[in-house]
KOLMI-681979 format. One record per residue (C-alpha): x, y, z; residue in one letter. Coordinates in Angstrom, 1 decimal. Example, Ala and Ser with C-alpha at 12.3 -4.5 7.8 and 13.67 -1.06 7.14 Angstrom:
BEGIN
        u        v        w   resn
     12.3     -4.5      7.8      a
     13.7     -1.1      7.1      s
This chain:
BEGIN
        u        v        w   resn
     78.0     78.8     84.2      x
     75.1     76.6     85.6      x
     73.0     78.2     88.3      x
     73.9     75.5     90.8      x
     77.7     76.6     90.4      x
     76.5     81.0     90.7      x
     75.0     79.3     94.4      x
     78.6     77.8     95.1      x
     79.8     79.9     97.7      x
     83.5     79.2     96.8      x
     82.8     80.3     93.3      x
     81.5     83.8     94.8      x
     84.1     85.6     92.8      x
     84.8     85.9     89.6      x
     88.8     84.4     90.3      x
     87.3     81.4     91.4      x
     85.1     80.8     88.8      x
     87.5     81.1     86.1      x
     89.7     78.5     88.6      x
     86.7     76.3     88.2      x
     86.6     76.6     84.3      x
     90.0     76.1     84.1      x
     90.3     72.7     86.2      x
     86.5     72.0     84.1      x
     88.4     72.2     80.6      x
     91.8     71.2     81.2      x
     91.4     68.5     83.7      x
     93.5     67.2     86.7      x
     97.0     68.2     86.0      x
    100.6     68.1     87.7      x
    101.0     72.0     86.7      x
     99.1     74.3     85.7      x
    100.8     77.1     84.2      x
     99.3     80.7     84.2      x
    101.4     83.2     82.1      x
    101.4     87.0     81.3      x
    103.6     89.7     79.6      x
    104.5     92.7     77.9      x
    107.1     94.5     75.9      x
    109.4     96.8     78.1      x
    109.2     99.6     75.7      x
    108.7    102.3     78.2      x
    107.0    102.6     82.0      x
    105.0     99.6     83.3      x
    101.8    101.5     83.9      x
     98.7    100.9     86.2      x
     96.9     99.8     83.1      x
     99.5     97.2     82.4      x
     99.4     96.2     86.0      x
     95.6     95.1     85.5      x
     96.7     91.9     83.7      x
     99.5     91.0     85.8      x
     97.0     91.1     88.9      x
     94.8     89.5     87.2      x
     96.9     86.4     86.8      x
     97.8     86.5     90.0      x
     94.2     86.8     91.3      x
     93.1     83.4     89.3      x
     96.4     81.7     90.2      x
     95.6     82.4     94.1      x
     91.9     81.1     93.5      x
     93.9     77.9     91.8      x
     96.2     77.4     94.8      x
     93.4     77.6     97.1      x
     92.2     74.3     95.6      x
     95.2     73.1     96.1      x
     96.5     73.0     92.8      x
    100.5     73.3     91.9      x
    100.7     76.3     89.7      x
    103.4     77.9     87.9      x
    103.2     81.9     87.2      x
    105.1     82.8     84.1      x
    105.7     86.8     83.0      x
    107.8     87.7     79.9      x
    109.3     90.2     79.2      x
    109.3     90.6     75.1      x
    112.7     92.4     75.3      x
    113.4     91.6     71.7      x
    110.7     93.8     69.8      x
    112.0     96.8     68.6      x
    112.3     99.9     69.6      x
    110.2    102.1     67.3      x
    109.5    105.4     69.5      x
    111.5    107.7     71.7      x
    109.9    107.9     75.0      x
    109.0    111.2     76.9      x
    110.5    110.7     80.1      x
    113.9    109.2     79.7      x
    116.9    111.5     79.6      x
    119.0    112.2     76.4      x
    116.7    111.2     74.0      x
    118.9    112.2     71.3      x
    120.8    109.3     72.3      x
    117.9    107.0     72.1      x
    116.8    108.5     68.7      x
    120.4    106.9     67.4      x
    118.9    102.8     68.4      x
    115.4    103.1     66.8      x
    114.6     99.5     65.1      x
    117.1     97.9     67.4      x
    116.1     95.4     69.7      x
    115.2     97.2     73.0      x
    117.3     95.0     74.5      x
    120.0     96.8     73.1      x
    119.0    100.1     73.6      x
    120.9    101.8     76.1      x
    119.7    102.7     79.3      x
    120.2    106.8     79.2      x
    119.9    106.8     83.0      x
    122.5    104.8     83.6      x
    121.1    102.9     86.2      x
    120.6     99.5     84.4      x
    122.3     97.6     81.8      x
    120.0     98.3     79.4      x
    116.6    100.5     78.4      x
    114.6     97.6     78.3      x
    116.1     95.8     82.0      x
    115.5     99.7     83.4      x
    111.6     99.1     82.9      x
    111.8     95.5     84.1      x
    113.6     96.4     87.2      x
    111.1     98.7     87.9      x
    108.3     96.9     87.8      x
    110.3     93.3     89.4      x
    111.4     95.6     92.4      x
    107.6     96.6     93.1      x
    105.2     93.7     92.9      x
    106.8     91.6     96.0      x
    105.2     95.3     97.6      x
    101.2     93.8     96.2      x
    102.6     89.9     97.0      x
    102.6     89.0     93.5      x
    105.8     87.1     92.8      x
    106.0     85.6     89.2      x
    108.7     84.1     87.4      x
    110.2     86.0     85.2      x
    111.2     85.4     81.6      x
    113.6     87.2     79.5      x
    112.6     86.6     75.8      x
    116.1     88.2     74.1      x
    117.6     86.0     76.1      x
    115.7     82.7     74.9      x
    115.9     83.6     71.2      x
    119.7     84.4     71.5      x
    119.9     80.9     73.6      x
    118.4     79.2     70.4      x
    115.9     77.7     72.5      x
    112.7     78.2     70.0      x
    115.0     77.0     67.2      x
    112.4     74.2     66.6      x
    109.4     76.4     67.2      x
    110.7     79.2     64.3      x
    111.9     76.2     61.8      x
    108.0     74.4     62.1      x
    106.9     78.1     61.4      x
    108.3     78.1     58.2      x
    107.6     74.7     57.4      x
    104.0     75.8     57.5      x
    104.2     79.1     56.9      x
    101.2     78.5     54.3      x
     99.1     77.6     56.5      x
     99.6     80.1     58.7      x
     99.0     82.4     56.4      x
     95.3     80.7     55.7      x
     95.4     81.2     60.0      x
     95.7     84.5     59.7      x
     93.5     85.6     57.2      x
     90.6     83.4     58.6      x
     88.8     86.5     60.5      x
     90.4     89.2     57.5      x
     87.7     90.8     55.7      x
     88.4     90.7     51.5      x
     90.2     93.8     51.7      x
     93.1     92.9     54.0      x
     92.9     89.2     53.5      x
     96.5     88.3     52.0      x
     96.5     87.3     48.1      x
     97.6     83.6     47.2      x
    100.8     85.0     45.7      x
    101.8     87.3     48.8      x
    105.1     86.2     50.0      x
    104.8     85.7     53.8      x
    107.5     84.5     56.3      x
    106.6     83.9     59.9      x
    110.0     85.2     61.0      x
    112.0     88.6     60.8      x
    115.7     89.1     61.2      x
    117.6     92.0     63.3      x
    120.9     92.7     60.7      x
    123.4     91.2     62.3      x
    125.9     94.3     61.2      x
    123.7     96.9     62.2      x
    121.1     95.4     64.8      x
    118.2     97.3     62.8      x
    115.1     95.2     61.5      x
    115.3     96.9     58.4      x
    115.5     93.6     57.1      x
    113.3     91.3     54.4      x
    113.9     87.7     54.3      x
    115.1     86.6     50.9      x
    115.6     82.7     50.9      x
    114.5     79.6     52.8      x
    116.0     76.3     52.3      x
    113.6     74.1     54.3      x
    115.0     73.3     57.1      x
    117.4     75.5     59.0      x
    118.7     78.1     56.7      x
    117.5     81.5     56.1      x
    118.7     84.3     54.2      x
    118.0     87.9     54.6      x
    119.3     91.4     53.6      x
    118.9     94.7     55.2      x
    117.7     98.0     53.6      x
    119.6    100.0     56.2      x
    123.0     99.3     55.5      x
    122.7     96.6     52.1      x
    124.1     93.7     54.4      x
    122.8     90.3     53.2      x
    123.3     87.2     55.4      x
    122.7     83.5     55.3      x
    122.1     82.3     58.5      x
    121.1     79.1     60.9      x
    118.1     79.2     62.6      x
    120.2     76.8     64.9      x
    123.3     79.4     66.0      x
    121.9     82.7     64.7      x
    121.0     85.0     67.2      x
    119.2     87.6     65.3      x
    115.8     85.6     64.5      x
    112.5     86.1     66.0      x
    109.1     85.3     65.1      x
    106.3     88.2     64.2      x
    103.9     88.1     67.6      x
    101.1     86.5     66.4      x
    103.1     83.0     65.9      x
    105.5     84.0     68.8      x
    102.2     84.2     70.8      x
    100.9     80.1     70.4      x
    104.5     79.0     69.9      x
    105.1     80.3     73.5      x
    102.1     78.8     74.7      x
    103.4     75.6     73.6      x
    106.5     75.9     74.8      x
    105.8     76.7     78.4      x
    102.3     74.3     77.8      x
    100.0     77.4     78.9      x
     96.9     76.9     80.6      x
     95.7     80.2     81.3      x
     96.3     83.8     79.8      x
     93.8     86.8     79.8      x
     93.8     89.8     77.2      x
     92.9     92.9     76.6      x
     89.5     93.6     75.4      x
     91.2     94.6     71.9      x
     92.9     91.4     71.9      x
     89.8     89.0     73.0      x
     87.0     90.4     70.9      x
     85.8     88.0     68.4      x
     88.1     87.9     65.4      x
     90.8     89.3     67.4      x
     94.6     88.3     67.5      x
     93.3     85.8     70.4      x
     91.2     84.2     67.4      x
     93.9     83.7     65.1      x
     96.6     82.8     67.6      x
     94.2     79.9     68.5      x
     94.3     78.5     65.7      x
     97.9     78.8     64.9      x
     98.5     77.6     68.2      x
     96.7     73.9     67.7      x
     97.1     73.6     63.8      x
    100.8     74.0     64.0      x
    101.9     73.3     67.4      x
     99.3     71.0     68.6      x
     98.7     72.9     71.4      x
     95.1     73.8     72.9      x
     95.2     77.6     73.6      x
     94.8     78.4     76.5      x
     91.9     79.5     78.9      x
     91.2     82.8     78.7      x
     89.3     86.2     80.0      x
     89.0     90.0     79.2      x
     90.0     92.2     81.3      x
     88.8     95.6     80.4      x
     90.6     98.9     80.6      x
     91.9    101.1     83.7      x
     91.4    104.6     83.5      x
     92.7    107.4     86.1      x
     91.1    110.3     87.8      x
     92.4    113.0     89.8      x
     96.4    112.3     89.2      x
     98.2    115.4     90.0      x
    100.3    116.8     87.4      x
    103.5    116.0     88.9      x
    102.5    112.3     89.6      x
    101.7    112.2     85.6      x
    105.0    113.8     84.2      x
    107.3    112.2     85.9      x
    106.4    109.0     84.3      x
    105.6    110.3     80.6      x
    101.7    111.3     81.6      x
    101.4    107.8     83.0      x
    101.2    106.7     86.2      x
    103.2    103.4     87.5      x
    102.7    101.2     90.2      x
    105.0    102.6     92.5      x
    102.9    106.3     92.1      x
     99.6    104.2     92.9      x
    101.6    102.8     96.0      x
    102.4    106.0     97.5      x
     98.5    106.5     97.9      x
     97.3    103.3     98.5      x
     98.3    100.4    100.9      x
     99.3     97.4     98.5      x
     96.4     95.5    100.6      x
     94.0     98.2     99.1      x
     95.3     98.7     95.7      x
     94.9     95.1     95.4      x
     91.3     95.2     97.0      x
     90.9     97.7     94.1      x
     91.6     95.3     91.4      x
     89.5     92.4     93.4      x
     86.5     94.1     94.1      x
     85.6     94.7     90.6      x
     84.6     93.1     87.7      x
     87.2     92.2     85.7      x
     85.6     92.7     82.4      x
     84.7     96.3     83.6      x
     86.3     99.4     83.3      x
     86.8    101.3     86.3      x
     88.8    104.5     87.5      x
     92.3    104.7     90.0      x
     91.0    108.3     91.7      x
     93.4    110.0     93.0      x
     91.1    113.0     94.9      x
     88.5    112.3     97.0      x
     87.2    109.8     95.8      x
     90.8    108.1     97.7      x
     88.9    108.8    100.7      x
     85.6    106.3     99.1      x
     87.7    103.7     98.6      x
     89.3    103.7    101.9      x
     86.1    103.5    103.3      x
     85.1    100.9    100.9      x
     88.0     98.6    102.1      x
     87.3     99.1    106.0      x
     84.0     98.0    105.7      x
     84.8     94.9    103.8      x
     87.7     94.2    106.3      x
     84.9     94.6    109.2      x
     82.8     92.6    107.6      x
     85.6     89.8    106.8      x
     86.2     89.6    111.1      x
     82.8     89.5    112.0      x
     82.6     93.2    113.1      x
     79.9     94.2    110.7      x
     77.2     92.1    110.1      x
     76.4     91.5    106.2      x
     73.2     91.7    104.2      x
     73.0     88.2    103.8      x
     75.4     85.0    104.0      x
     76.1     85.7    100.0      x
     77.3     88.6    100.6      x
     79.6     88.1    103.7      x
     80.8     84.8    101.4      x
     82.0     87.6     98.6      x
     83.3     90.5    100.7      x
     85.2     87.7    102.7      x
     87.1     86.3     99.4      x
     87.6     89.9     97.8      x
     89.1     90.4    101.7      x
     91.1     87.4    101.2      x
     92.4     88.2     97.9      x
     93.4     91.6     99.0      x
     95.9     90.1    101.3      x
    100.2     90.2    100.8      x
    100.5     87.5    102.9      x
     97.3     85.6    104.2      x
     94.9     86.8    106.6      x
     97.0     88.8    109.3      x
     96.6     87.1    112.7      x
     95.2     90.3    114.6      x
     92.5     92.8    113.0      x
     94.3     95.8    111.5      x
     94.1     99.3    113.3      x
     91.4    101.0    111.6      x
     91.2    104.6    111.9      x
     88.8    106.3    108.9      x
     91.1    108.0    106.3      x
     89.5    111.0    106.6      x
     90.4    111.2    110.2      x
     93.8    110.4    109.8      x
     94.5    112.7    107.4      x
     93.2    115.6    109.5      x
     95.7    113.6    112.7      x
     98.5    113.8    110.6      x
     98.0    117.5    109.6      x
     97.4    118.1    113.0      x
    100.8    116.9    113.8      x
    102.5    118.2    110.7      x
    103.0    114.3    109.4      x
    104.9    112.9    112.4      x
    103.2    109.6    112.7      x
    104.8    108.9    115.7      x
    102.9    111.1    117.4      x
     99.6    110.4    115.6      x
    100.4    106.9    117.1      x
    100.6    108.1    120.2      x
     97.8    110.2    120.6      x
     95.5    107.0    119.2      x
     96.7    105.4    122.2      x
     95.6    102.1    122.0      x
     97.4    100.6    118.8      x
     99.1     97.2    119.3      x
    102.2     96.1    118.7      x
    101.0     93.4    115.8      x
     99.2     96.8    114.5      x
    101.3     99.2    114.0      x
    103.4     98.5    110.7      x
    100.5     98.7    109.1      x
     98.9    101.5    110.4      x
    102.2    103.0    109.5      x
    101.9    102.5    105.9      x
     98.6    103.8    106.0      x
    100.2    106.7    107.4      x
    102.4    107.3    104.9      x
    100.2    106.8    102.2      x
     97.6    109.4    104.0      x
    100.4    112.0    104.4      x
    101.6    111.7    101.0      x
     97.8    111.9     99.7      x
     97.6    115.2    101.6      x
    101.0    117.0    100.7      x
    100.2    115.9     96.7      x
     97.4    115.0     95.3      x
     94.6    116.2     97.8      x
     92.3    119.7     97.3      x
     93.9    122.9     98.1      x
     90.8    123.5    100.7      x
     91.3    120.5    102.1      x
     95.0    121.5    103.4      x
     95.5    122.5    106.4      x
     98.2    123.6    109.0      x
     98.4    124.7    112.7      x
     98.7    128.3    113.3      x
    101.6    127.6    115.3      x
    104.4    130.2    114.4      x
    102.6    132.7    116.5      x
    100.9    134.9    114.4      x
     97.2    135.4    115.1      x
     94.0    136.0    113.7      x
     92.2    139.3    113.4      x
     89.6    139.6    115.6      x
     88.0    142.1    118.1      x
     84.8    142.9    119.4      x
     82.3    140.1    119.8      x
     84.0    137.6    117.9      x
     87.6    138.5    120.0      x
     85.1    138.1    123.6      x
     83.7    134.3    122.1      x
     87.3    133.3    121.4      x
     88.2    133.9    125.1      x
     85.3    132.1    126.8      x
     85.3    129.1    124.3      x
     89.3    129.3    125.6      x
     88.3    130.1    129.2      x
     84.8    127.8    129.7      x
     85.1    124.9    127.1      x
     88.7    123.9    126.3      x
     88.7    123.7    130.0      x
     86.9    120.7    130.2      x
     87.9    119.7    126.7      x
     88.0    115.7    128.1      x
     84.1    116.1    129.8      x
     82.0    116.3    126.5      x
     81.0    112.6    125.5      x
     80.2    113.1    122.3      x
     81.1    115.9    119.2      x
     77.5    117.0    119.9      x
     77.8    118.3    123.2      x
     81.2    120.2    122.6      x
     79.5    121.5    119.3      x
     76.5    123.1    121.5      x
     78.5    124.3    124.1      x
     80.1    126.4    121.6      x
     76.6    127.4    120.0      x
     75.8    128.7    123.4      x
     78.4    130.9    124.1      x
     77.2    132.2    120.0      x
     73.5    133.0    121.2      x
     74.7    134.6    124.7      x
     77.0    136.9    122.8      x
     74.0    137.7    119.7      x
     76.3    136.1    116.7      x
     75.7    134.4    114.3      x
     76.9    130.8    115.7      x
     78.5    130.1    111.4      x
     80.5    133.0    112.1      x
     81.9    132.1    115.2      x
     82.9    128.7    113.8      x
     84.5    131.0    111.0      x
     86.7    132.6    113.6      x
     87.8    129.8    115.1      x
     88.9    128.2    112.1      x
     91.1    131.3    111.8      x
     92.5    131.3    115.0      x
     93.8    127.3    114.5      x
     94.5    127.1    111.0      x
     94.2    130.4    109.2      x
     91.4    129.3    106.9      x
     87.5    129.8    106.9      x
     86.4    126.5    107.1      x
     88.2    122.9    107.9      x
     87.3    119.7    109.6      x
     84.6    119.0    111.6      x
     85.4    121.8    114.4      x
     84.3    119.8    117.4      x
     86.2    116.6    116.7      x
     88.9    118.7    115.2      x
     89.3    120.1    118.7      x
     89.5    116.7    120.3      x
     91.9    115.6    117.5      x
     94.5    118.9    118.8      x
     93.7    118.0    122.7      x
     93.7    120.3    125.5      x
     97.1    121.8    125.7      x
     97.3    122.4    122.0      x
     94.4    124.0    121.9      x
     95.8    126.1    124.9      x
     98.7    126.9    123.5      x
     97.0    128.4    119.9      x
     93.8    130.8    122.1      x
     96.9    131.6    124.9      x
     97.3    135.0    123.1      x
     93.7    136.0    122.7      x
């Protein structure tokens, strides 16, 4: 990219600039059609989710300029089934429909109509949640309709010169020979739904003939009625592209890198099909940090997009995504480092309404597009309630997760404000109860036991009772409340550390907690009352 265009401000992120390079290359067009996919083979994880977001990211950036974009996602429902999956129930059952289609595998929950529409619902039900809303295609369905009929029959038209396709970035040793049989196409038996299958005959035009290993069955069929056809990926791939005239589809690092199946479906794609491939990018690799054991099990040690939901506000999972480069890897924490990103996010969003100034005007131009494209539904017409994560979590402990109450003891949240700062909330409380530090729990001492205290340490309890939650309202600021509590320490001759110590005990029957002085505002007078009455 030129440096005039890096200066661009509306190219300030990296969605934009691949916009740009796509409207560069492929020219003023009616539709521009942005596509990705996977197999349904098991859960849809956060690493999956990269590529789907990052569709929708670029397809945002094309809208923005006013383009007419379509936003395809397939589901490859007709690969096979080739491994039993941790996490779904009876898998003795499942172990009976390996090599079928996974679109006939049965769905051992009994929730969907089949394994592969069990993954697919889960993942269609969620993304409306991140405001990603893609069109979904069903590839079982689209072979069985005998709608690439013509796509498969060119395939073995010029199935030689595929071959030379795919051996263009082979090395000697697992370059095909001259007198290798290939076939661009593989069969599921049609008696037993197995791919255990080798084609045997082609007549050159519609007919194919195959027999199956599994149970001897050998079949002549139409490439115009037969149902159990289906190209191997790597001509499925450009065929598709053709087919739905694909402008734009990223990859996986694996599948971008020079020589890679991106490579060879290029070529494939215009030699046979006549079709440019598409623009593409790499998007690199999500890795996880901090994901509680029962987060990871429950999914088959991954974790889906509804488990990175119940932590993060869609607005920030997707600022996640947005804020980074995409050909970078980066971590999903799960621990602290939740409270970072929070953090991260509220800044940005301050800095997006003009409530913190920026560095410079190139960098208010970036964190106001990663803003934008962190959005559900555009800009939201008042600022969002910010209260800091860390904060909250400690209000919501406070009030043993009634967020009702947290509301009301912020005091000033609007009306335009509040579903938001409800799912916050949520995602807060749920962060504390699973995935946050054991020392960073907490609860109220308010069952009525007590702590165990005499002496000194029993006589400061009283007067910080007696001489400071008194006028809990009158100290301005942490700092004041903090020293009149020092104070009452020195007066006494102990060791101010140990005092805070106690009084830790006394409200939540731990050594050590928030921030004591603001934690005191946080339970209010009465509260506060209420836990020293006894002392």
């Amino acid at each position: 990219m030129s440096n005039e265009n890096k200066k661009d401000p509306r190219l300030c992120h990296w969605a934009d600039q691949v916009a740009d390079r796509i409207i560069r290359e492929c020219g003023d067009l009616d539709l521009y059609t942005c596509a990705s996919g996977i197999t349904p083979s098991g859960t849809v994880h956060i690493g999956n989710f990269r590529e789907i977001i990052t569709v929708d990211l670029v397809v945002k950036a094309l809208r923005s300029r006013g383009k007419n974009v379509r936003f395809i996602y397939s589901w490859d429902d007709y690969d096979v089934f080739r491994k039993v999956p941790a996490n779904m129930p009876n898998p003795e059952i499942l172990n009976n429909y390996l090599r079928y289609p996974i679109t006939m595998v049965p769905d051992t929950t009994e929730r969907n109509e089949n394994y592969a529409r069990h993954h697919e619902v889960d993942v269609e039900q969620e993304l409306p949640r991140v405001g990603i809303h893609p069109e979904f295609l069903y590839q079982a369905s689209r072979y069985r309709d005998n709608r690439y009929t013509e796509g498969m029959k060119k395939a073995m038209q010029n199935r030689e010169l595929i071959k030379d396709c795919l051996n263009e970035y082979r090395d000697e040793e697992h370059k095909m020979k001259k007198d290798d049989v290939y076939w661009p196409i593989a069969a599921f038996c049609c008696k037993c739904n197995k791919d255990t299958t080798e084609i045997t005959g082609y007549d050159g035009e519609y007919g194919v003939s195959y027999k199956c290993s599994s149970c001897g069955h050998e079949e002549h069929g139409d490439l115009r009625t037969s149902k159990e056809f289906k190209l191997g990926w790597r001509v499925d791939w450009p065929m598709r592209w053709n087919e739905e005239k694909v402008i734009f589809e990223p990859g996986g690092k694996d599948h971008i890198s020079p020589g890679g199946s991106y490579d060879t479906a290029k070529l494939v794609s215009k030699k046979i099909y006549g079709w440019d491939a598409p623009v593409t990018m790499k998007y690199d690799f999500v890795s996880l940090k901090g994901v509680p054991g029962k987060m990871a099990s429950s999914k088959g040690n991954v974790v889906a997009l509804p488990d990175a939901l119940r932590v993060y506000q869609p607005e920030v999972l997707r600022y996640i995504f947005a804020v980074n480069k995409v050909d970078h890897e980066f971590a999903i924490s799960f621990d602290l480092d939740v409270i970072t990103i929070y953090e991260a996010y509220d800044r940005t969003e301050r800095m997006a309404w003009g409530v913190d100034a920026a560095k410079n005007e190139e960098v208010l131009a970036k964190e106001k597009r990663v803003y934008e494209l962190s959005q559900i539904d555009g800009i939201p017409s008042v600022m969002p309630y910010q209260v800091p994560f860390r904060q909250l979590t400690t209000l919501l402990q406070t009030y043993s997760g009634d967020i009702d109450a947290v509301i009301a003891k912020l005091g000033d949240v609007k009306p335009e404000q509040e579903e938001c700062l409800r799912r916050r909330c949520e995602c807060a409380w749920y962060w504390v109860k699973e995935c946050a530090p054991e020392d960073f729990k907490f609860a109220l001492r308010e069952d009525g036991s007590k702590a165990d205290l005499s002496g000194d340490f029993l006589n400061a309890i009283k007067r910080i009772r007696d001489e400071v939650v008194v006028k809990l309202e009158s100290y301005q600021v942490d700092k004041d409340l903090q020293q009149a509590m020092y104070d009452i320490a020195k007066e006494i001759g102990i060791d101010p550390k140990a005092l805070f110590t106690s009084m830790y005990q006394v409200l939540i029957a731990k050594d050590q907690g928030p921030r004591l002085a603001s934690f005191m505002k946080i339970i209010g007078k009465d509260k506060l009352n209420k836990l020293l009455e006894n002392y």
